[in-house]
VEXFIVEX-753220 format. One record per residue: residue number from 0; residue in one letter; y, z, x of N, C-alpha, C in turn. Coordinates in Angstrom, 1 decimal, padded with zeros to 4 digits. Example, Ala and Ser with C-alpha at 12.3 -4.5 7.8 and 13.67 -1.06 7.14 Angstrom:
REM residues 2
  pos  code    n_c2    n_c3    n_c1   ca_c2   ca_c3   ca_c1    c_c2    c_c3    c_c1
    0     A  -005.7   007.8   013.2  -004.5   007.8   012.3  -003.3   007.8   013.2
    1     S  -002.2   007.1   012.8  -001.1   007.1   013.7   000.0   007.9   012.9
END
This chain:
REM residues 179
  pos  code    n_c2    n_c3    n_c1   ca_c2   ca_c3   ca_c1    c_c2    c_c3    c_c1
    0     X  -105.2   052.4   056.7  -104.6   053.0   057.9  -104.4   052.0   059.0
    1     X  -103.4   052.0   059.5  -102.8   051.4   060.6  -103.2   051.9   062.2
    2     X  -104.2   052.2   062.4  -104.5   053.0   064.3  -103.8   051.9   064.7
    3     X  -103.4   053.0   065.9  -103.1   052.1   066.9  -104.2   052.1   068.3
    4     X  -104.4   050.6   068.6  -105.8   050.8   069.7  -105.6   050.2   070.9
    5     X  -105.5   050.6   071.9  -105.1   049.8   073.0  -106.8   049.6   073.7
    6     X  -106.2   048.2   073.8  -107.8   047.3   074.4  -107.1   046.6   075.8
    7     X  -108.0   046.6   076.5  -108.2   045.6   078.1  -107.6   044.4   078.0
    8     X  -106.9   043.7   078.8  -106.3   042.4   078.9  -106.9   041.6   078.2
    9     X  -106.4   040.5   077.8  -107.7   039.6   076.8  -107.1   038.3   077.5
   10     X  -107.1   037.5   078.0  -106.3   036.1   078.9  -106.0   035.4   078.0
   11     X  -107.2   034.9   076.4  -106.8   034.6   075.4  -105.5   035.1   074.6
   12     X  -105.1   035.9   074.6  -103.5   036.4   074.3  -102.6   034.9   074.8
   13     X  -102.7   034.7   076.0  -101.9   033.5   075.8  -101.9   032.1   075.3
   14     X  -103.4   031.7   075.0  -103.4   030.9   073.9  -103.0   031.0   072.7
   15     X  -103.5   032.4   072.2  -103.0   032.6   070.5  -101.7   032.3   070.6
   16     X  -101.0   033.2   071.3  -099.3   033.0   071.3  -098.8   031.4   071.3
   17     X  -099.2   030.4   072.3  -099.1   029.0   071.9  -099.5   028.5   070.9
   18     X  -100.9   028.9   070.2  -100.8   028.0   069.2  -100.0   028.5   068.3
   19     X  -099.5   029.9   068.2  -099.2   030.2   066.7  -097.5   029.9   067.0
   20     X  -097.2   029.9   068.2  -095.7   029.8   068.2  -095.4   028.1   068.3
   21     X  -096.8   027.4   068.1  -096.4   025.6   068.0  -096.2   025.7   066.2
   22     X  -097.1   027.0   065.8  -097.3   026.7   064.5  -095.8   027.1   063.7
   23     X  -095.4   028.0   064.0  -094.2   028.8   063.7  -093.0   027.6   063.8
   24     X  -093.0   027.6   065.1  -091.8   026.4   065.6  -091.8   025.0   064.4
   25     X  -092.9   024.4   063.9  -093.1   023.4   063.4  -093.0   023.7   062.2
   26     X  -093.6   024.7   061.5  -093.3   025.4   060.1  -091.8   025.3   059.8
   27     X  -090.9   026.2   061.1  -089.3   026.3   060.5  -088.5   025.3   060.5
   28     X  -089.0   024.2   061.9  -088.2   023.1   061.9  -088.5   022.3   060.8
   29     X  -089.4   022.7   060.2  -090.0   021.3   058.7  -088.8   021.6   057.7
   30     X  -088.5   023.5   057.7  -087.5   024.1   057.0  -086.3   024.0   056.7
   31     X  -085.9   023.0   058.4  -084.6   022.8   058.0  -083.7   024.8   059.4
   32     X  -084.6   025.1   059.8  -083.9   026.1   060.4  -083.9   025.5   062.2
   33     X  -082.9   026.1   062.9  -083.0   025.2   064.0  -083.3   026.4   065.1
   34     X  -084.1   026.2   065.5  -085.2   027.4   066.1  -084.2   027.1   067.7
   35     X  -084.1   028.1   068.5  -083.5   027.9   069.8  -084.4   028.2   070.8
   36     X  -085.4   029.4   070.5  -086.6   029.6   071.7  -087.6   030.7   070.9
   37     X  -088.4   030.2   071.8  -089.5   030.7   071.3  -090.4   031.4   072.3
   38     X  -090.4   033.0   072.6  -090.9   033.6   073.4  -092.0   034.7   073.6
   39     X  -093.0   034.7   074.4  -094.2   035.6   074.3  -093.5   037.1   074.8
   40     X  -093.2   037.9   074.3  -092.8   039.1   075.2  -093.6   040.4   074.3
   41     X  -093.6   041.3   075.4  -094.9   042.8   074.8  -095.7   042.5   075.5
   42     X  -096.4   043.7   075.6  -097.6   043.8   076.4  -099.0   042.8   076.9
   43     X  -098.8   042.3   075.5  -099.7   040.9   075.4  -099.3   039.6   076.2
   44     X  -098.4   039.7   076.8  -097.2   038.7   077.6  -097.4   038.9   078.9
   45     X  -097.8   040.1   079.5  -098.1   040.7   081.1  -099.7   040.5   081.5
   46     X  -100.0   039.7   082.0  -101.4   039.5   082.7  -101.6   040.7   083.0
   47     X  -103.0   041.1   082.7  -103.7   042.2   083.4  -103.3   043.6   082.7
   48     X  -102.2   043.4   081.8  -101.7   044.8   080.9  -102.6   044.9   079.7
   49     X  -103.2   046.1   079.8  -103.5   046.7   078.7  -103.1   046.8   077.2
   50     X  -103.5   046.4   076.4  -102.1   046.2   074.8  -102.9   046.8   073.5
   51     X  -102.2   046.8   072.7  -102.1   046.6   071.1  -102.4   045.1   070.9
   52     X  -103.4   045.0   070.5  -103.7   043.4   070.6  -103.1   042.3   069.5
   53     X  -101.7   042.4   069.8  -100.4   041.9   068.6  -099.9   041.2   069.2
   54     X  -099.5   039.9   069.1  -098.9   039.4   069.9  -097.4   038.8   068.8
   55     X  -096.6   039.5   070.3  -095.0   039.5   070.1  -094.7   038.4   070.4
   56     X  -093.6   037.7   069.4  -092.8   036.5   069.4  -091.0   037.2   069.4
   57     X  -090.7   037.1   070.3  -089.2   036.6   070.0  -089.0   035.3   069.6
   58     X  -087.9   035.4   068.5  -087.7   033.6   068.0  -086.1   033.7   067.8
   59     X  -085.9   032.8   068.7  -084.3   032.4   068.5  -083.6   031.8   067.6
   60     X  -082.6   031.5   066.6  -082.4   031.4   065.9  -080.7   030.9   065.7
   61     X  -080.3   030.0   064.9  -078.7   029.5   065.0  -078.3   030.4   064.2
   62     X  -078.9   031.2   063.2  -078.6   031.8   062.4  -079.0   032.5   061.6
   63     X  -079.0   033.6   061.4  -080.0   034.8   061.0  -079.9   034.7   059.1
   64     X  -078.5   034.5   058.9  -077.8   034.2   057.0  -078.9   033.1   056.9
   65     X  -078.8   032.1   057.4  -079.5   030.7   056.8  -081.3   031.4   057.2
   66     X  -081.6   031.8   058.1  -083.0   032.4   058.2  -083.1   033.2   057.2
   67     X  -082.6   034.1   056.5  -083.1   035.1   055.7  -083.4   033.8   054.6
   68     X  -082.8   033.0   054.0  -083.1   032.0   053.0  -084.0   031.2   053.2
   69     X  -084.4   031.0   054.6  -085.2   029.8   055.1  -087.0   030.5   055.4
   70     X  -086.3   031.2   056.2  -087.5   031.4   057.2  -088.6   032.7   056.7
   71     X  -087.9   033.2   055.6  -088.8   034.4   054.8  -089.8   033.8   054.2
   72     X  -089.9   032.6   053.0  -090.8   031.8   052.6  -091.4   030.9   053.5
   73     X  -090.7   030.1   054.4  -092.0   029.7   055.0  -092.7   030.4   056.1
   74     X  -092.1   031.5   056.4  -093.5   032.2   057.5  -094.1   032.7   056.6
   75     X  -094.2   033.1   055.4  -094.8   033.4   054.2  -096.4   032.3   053.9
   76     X  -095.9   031.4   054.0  -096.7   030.3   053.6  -098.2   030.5   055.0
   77     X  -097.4   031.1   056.4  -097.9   031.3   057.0  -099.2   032.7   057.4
   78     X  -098.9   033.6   056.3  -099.4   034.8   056.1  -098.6   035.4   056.5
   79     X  -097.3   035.6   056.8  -096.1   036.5   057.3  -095.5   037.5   056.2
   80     X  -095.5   038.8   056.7  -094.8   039.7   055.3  -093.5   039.8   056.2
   81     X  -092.3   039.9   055.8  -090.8   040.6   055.7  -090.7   041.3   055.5
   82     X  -089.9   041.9   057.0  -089.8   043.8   056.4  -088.1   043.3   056.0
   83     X  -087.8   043.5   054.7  -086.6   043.5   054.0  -085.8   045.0   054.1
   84     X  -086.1   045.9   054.2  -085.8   047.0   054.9  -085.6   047.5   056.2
   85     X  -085.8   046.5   057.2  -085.4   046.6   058.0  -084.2   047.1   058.5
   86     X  -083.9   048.8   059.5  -082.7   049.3   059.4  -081.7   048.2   060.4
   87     X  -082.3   047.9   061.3  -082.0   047.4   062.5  -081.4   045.9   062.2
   88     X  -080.1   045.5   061.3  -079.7   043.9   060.9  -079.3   043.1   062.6
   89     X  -079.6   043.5   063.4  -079.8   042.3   064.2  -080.8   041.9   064.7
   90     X  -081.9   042.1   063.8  -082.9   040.9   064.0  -083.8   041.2   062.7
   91     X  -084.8   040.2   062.4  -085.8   039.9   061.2  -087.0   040.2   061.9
   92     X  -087.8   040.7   061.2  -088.9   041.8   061.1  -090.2   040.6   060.7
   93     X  -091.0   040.3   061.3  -092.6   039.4   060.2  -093.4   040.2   060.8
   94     X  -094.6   040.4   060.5  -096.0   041.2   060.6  -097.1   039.8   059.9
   95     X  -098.1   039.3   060.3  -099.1   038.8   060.1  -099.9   039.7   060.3
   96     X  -101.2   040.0   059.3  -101.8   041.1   059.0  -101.3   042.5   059.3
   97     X  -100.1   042.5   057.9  -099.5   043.8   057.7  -100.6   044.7   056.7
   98     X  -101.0   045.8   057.1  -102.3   046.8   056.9  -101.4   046.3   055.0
   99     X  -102.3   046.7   054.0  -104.2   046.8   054.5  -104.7   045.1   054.3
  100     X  -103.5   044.0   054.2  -104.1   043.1   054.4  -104.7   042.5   055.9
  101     X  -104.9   043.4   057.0  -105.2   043.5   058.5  -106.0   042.9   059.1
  102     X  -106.4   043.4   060.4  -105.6   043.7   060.9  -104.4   043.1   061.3
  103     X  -103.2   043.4   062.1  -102.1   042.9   062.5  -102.3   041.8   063.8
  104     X  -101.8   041.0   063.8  -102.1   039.5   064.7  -101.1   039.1   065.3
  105     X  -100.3   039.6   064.9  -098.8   038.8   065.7  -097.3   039.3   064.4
  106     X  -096.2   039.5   065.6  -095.0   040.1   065.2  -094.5   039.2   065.8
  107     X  -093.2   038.9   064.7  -091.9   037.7   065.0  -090.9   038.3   064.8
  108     X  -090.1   038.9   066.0  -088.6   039.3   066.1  -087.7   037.8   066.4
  109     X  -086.8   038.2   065.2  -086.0   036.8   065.2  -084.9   036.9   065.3
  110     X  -083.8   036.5   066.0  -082.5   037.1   066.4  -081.9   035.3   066.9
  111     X  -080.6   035.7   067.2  -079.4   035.3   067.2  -079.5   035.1   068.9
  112     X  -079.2   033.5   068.9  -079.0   033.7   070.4  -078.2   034.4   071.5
  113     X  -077.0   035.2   070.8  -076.2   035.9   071.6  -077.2   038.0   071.5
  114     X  -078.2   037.7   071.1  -078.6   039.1   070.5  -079.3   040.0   071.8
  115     X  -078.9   040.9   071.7  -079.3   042.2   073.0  -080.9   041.9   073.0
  116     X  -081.5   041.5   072.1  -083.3   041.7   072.0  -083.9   040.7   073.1
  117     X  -082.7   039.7   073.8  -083.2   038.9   074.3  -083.6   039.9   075.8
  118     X  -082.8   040.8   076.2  -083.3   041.7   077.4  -084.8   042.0   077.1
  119     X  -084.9   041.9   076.4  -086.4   042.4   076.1  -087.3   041.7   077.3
  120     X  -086.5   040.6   077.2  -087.6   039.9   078.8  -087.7   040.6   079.7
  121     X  -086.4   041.2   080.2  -086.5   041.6   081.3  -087.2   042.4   081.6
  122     X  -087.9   043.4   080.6  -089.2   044.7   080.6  -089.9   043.5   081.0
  123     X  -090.5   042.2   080.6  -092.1   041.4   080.6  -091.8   040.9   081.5
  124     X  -090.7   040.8   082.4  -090.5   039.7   083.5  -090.6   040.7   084.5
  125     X  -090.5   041.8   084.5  -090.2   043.1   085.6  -091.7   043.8   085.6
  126     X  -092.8   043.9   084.8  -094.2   044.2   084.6  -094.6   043.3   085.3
  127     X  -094.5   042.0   084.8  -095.4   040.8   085.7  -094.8   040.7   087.0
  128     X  -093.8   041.2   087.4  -093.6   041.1   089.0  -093.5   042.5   089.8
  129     X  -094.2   043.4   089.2  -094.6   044.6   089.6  -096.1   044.8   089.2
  130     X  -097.1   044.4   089.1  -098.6   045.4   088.2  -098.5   046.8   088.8
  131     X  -098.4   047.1   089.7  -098.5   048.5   089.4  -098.1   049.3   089.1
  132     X  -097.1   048.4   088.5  -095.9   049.6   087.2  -096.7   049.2   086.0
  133     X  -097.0   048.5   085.7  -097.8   047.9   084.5  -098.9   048.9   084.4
  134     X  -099.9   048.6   085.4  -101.1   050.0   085.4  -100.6   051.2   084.7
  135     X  -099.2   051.5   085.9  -099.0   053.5   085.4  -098.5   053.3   083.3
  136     X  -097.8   051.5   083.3  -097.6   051.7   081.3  -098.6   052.3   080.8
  137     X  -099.8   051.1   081.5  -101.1   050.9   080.5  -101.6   052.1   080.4
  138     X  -102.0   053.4   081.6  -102.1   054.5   081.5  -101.3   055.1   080.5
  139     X  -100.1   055.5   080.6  -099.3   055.7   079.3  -099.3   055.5   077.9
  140     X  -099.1   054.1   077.9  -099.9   053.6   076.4  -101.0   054.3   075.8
  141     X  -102.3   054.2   076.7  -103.5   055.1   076.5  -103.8   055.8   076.1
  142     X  -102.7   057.1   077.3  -102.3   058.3   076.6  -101.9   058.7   075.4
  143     X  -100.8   058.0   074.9  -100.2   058.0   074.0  -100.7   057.4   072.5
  144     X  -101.4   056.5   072.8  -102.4   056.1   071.7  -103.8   057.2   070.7
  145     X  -103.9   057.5   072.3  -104.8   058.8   072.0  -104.0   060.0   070.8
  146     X  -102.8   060.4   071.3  -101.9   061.3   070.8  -101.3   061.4   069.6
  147     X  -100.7   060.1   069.4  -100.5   059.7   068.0  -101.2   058.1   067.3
  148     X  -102.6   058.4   067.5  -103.5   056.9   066.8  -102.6   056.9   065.6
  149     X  -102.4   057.6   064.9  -101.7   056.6   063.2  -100.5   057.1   063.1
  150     X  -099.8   057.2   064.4  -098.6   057.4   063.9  -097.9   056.3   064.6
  151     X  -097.4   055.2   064.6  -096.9   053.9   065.2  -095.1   054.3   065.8
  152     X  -094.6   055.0   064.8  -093.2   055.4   065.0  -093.3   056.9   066.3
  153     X  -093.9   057.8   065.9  -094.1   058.3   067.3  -094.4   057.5   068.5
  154     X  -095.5   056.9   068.3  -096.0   055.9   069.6  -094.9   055.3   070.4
  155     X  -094.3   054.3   069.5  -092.9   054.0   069.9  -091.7   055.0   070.8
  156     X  -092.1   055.9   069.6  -090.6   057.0   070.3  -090.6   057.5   071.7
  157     X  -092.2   057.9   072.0  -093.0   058.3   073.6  -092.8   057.9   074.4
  158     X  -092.9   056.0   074.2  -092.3   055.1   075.0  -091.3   055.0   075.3
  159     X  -090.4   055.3   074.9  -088.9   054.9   074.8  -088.5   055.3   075.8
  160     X  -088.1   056.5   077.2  -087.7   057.0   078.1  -088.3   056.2   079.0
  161     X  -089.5   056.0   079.1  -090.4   055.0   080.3  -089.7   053.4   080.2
  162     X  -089.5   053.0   079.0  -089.4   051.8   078.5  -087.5   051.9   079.6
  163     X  -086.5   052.5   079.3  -085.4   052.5   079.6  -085.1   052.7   081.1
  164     X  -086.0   053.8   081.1  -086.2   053.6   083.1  -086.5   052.2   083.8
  165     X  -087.6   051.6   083.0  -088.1   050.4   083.9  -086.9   049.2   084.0
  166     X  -086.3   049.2   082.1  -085.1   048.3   082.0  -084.0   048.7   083.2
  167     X  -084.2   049.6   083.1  -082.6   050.0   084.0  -082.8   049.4   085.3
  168     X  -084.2   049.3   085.9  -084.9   049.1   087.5  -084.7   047.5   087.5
  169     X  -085.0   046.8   086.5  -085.2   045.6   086.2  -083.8   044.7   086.2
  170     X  -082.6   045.5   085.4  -081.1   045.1   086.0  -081.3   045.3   086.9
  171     X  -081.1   046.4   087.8  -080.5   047.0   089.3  -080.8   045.5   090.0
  172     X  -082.6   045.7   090.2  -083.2   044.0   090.9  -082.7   043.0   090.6
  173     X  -082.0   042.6   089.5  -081.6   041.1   088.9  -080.6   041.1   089.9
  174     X  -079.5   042.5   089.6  -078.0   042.2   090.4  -078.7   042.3   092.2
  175     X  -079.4   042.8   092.7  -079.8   042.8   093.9  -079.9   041.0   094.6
  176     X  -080.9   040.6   093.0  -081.0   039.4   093.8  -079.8   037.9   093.3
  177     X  -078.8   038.2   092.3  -078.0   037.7   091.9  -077.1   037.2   093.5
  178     X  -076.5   036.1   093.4  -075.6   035.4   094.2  -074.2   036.4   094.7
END
């Protein structure tokens, strides 16, 4: 079984993320894939936020065709499983400790540098310059964890209205502070 457990800031979150995303970066470039960026985003990414103690990678990518050939075997090599089923074709799916070989340690969303996932910042860049929008998540999260512990796809779904509000708050400020 997969629970989902939300635990207390860990500071350590940002070291794992560096070393594993020197490890990742070096792994694909050995591959032959030409990696474009490499980013900590999710909860694990916001000082002081509460998480699912997973830590999210966005990984940029020249090319998602040559990554499916490249990059499935060697994050493999890495303990990485591929969700090949993935409904969502603009971006690639890894899980390091995907249940029951567990627990889960880190998620690599991999996309296309022109790819919408890259907003994804703007939720982790808009939490770190607000915490106490972060607090009222982490409350949420909590909640929610409590509500559906093994259900991951509910969990997610719960989110999603909160998650779209903040995004939306998060443009408005960008264009506020844009030239």
């Amino acid at each position: 079984m997969d629970e989902i457990e939300i635990e207390a800031y860990d500071p350590r979150w940002v070291g794992r993320f560096d070393e594993e995303a020197a490890r990742v970066r070096k792994t694909l470039d050995a591959a032959g894939l030409v990696v474009t960026a490499v980013e900590h985003f999710g909860s694990t990414a916001v000082p002081g936020l509460a998480a699912k103690p997973v830590i999210n990678m966005l990984v940029g990518v020249g090319s998602l065709e040559q990554a499916v050939r490249v990059a499935v075997p060697a994050l493999a090599a890495l303990g990485y499983a591929y969700w090949y089923d993935n409904p969502n074709q603009a971006q690639m799916f890894f899980v390091k400790g995907l249940p029951p070989n567990g627990p889960r340690t880190h998620h690599i969303h991999m996309v296309e540098p022109d790819s919408v996932f890259w907003e994804r910042l703007r939720f982790r860049d808009y939490l770190r310059a607000h915490p106490q929008e972060a607090e009222h998540y982490a409350r949420l999260k909590r909640d929610l964890a409590e509500r559906f512990r093994t259900d991951r796809e509910a969990y997610t779904d719960a989110k999603a209205a909160y998650i779209r509000d903040i995004m939306q708050r998060a443009v408005q400020a960008a264009a506020r502070e844009a030239p």
